[in-house]
Wavefront OBJ file of the C-alpha trace (Angstrom):
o trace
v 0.363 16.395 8.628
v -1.630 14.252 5.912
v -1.195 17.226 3.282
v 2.382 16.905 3.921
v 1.744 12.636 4.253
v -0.224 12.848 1.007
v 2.248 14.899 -0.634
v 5.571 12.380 -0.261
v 3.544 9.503 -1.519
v 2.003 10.945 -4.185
v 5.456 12.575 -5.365
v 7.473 9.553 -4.164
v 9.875 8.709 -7.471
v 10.490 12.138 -8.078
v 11.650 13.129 -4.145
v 13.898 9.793 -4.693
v 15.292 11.064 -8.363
v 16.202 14.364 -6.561
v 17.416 13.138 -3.326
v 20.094 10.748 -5.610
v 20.787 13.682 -7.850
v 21.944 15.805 -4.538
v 23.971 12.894 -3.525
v 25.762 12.550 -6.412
v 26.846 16.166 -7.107
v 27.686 16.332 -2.906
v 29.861 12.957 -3.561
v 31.317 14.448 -6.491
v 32.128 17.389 -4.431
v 33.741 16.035 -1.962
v 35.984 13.933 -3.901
v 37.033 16.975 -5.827
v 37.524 18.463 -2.629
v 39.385 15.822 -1.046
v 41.885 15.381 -4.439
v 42.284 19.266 -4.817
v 43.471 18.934 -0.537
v 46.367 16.677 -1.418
v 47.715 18.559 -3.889
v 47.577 21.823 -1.872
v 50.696 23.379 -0.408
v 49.478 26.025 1.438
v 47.995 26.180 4.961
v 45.225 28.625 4.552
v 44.516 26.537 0.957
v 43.956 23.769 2.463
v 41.597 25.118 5.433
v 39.690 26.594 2.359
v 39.240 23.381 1.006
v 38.524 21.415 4.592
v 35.655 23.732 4.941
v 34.524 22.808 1.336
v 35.089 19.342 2.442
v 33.271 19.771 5.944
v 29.990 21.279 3.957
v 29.790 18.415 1.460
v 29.941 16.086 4.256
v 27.255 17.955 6.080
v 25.167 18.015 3.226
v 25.502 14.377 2.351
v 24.446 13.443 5.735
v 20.809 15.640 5.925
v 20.224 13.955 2.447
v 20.681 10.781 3.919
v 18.416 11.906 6.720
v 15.853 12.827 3.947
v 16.209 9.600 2.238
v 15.572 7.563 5.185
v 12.843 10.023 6.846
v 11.050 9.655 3.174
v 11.398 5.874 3.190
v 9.696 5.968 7.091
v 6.870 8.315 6.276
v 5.861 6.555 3.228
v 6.159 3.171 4.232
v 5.248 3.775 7.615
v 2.120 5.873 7.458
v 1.046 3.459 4.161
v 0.217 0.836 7.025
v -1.150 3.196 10.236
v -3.447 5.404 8.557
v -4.518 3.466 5.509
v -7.096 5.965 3.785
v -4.901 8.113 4.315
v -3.776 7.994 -0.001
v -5.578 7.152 -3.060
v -6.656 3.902 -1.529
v -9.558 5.336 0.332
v -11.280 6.148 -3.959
v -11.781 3.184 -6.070
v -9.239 2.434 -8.248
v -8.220 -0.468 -10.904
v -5.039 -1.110 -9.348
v -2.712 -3.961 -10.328
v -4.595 -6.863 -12.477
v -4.242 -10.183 -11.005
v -1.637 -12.237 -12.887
v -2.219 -14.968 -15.261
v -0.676 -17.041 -12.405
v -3.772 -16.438 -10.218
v -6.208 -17.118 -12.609
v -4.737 -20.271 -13.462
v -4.728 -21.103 -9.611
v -7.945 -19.867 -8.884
v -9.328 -22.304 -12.300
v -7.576 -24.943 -10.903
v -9.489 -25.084 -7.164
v -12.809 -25.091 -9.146
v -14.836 -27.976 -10.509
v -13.701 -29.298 -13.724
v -16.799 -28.036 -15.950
v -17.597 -25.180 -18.374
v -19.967 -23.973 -15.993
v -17.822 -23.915 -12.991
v -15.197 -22.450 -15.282
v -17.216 -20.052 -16.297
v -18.381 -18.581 -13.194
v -15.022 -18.692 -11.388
v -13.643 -16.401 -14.445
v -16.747 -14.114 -14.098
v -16.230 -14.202 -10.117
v -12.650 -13.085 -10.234
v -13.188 -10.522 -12.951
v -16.013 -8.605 -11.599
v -14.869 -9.075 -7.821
v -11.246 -8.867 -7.921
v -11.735 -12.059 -4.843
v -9.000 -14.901 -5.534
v -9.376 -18.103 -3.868
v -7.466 -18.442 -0.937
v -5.373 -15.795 -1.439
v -7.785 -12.923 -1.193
v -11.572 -13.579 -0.203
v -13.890 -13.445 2.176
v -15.051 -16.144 4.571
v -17.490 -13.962 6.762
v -19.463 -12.186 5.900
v -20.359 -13.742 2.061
v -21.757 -11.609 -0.585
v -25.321 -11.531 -0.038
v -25.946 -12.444 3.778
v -28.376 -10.228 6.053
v -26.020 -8.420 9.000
v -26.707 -6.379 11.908
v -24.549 -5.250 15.071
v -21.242 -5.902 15.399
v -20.188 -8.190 12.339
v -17.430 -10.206 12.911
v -15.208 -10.126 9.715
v -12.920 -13.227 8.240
v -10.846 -13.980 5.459
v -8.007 -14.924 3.518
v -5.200 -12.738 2.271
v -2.043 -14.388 1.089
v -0.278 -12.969 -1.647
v 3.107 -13.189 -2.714
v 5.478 -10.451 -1.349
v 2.764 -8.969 1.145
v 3.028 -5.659 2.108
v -0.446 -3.948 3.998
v -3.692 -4.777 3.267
v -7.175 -2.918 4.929
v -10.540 -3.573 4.349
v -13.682 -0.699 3.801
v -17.231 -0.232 3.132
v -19.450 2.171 1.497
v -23.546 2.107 0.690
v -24.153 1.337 -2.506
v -24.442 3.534 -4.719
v -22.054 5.766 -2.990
v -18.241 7.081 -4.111
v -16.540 7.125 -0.982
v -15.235 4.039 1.550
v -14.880 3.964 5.101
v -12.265 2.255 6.338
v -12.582 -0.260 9.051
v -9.337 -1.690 10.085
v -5.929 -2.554 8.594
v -2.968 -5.001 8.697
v 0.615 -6.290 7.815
v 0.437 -9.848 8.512
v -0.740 -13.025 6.423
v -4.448 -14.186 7.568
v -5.245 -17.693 6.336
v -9.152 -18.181 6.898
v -8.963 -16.352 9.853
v -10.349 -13.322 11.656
v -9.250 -9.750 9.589
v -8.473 -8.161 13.014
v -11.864 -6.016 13.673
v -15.404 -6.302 13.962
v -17.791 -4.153 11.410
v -20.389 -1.982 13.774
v -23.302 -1.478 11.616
v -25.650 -0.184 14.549
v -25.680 3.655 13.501
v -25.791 2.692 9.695
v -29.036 2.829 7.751
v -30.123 -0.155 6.451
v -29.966 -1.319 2.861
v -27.194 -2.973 0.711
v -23.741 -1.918 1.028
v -20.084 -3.225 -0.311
v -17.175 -4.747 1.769
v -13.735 -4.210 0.195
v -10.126 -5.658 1.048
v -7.501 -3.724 -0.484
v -4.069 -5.697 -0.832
v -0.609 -3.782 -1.712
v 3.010 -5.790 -1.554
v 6.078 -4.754 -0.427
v 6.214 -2.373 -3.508
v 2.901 -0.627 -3.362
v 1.322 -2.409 -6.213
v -2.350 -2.825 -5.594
v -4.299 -5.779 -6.596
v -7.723 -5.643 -7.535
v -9.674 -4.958 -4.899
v -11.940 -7.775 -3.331
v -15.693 -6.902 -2.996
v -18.654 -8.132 -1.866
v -22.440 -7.041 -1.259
v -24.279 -7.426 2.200
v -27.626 -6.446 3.373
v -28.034 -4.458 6.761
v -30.496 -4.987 8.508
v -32.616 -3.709 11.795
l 1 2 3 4 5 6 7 8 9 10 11 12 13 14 15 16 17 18 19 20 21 22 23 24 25 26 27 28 29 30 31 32 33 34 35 36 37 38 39 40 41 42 43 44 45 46 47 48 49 50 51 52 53 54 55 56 57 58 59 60 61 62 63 64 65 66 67 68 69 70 71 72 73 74 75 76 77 78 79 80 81 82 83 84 85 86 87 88 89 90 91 92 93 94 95 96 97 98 99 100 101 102 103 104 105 106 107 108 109 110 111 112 113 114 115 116 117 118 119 120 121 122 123 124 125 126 127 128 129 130 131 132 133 134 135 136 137 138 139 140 141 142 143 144 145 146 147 148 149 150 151 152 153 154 155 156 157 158 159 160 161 162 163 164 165 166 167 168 169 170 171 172 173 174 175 176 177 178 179 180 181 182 183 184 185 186 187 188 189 190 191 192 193 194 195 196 197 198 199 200 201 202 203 204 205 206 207 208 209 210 211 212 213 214 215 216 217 218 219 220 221 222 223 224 225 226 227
């Protein structure tokens, strides 16, 4: 089921270009069909033609099926299993706007050095103010047990968003939760369990898609665990 999962989303335009390129040619079909059933004068003709009609009906409707069951699966299984695509590797994903910068400068002290290290924040972090950040647990605290996690993550046109860690050091995240809904400074929906984990430094992520699977760079911060 996720080869098959993995499959539609990773070949998502091109199932849509072919699905649309069926539908035309059956639609074209059956209006040839249908014009070509007027004009016939015989009976047998035109139950020739009815069955040419019936098929291009039939086959209109199981691409529509297809359509929708592609739209379903992708959308669908984007927001219930979550590392379930390319999200669970790093990647660069869509750069935050000029927009977002120009918010994020805004909220910050109005000197070079504050303008500086907000730039250098949101560039090496991908964490925007108030629209995508962490509240709890902030880069650099000690953590042990359960770890309650908060946040922010507003952005325009949301679509899913899920949060991860990994050691440091290491390629591969584990995720720990996901979500659909807008969070303003308020709990991300799960608690981190760091009891079986080894302790040493390791990297929180939120990932943020909108409605159009564009990614925006990922927000990360560094922890300690501890005993």
């Amino acid at each position: 089921m996720t080869v098959l999962l993995r499959f539609l989303k990773e070949f998502e335009g091109g199932i849509y270009l072919l699905l649309l390129i069926l539908g035309l040619i059956m639609g074209s079909r059956l209006v040839t069909a249908n014009q070509q059933k007027k004009k016939s004068a015989f009976g047998l003709e035109k139950e020739v033609i009815q069955k040419r009609v019936n098929s291009s009906i039939a086959y209109l409707v199981v691409i529509g099926m297809l359509f929708v069951g592609q739209v379903l699966l992708v959308s669908v299984a984007s927001v219930r299993y979550p590392g379930l695509y390319s999200l669970t590797t790093p990647t660069t994903g869509v750069a935050p706007t000029a927009t977002d910068f120009f918010q994020a400068m805004l909220r910050m002290e109005a000197t070079p050095e504050g303008l500086e290290q907000t730039q250098t924040a949101v560039a090496l972090t991908g964490c925007i103010p108030q629209q995508i950040e962490w509240l709890s647990p902030k880069s650099g605290d000690e953590v042990s047990g359960s770890v309650p996690l908060s946040g922010t993550i507003n952005v325009p046109n949301m679509g899913f968003y899920k949060y991860e860690y990994r050691q440091k050091g290491r390629e591969e995240w584990t995720p720990i939760a996901a979500g659909n809904k807008v969070i303003i400074e308020g709990e991300l929906g799960g608690n981190w369990n760091t009891a079986q984990l080894e302790p040493g430094l390791y990297e929180l992520r939120i990932v943020v898609a909108d409605n159009q699977n564009n990614l925006f760079e990922p927000c990360v911060i560094e922890v300690k665990v501890v005993l």
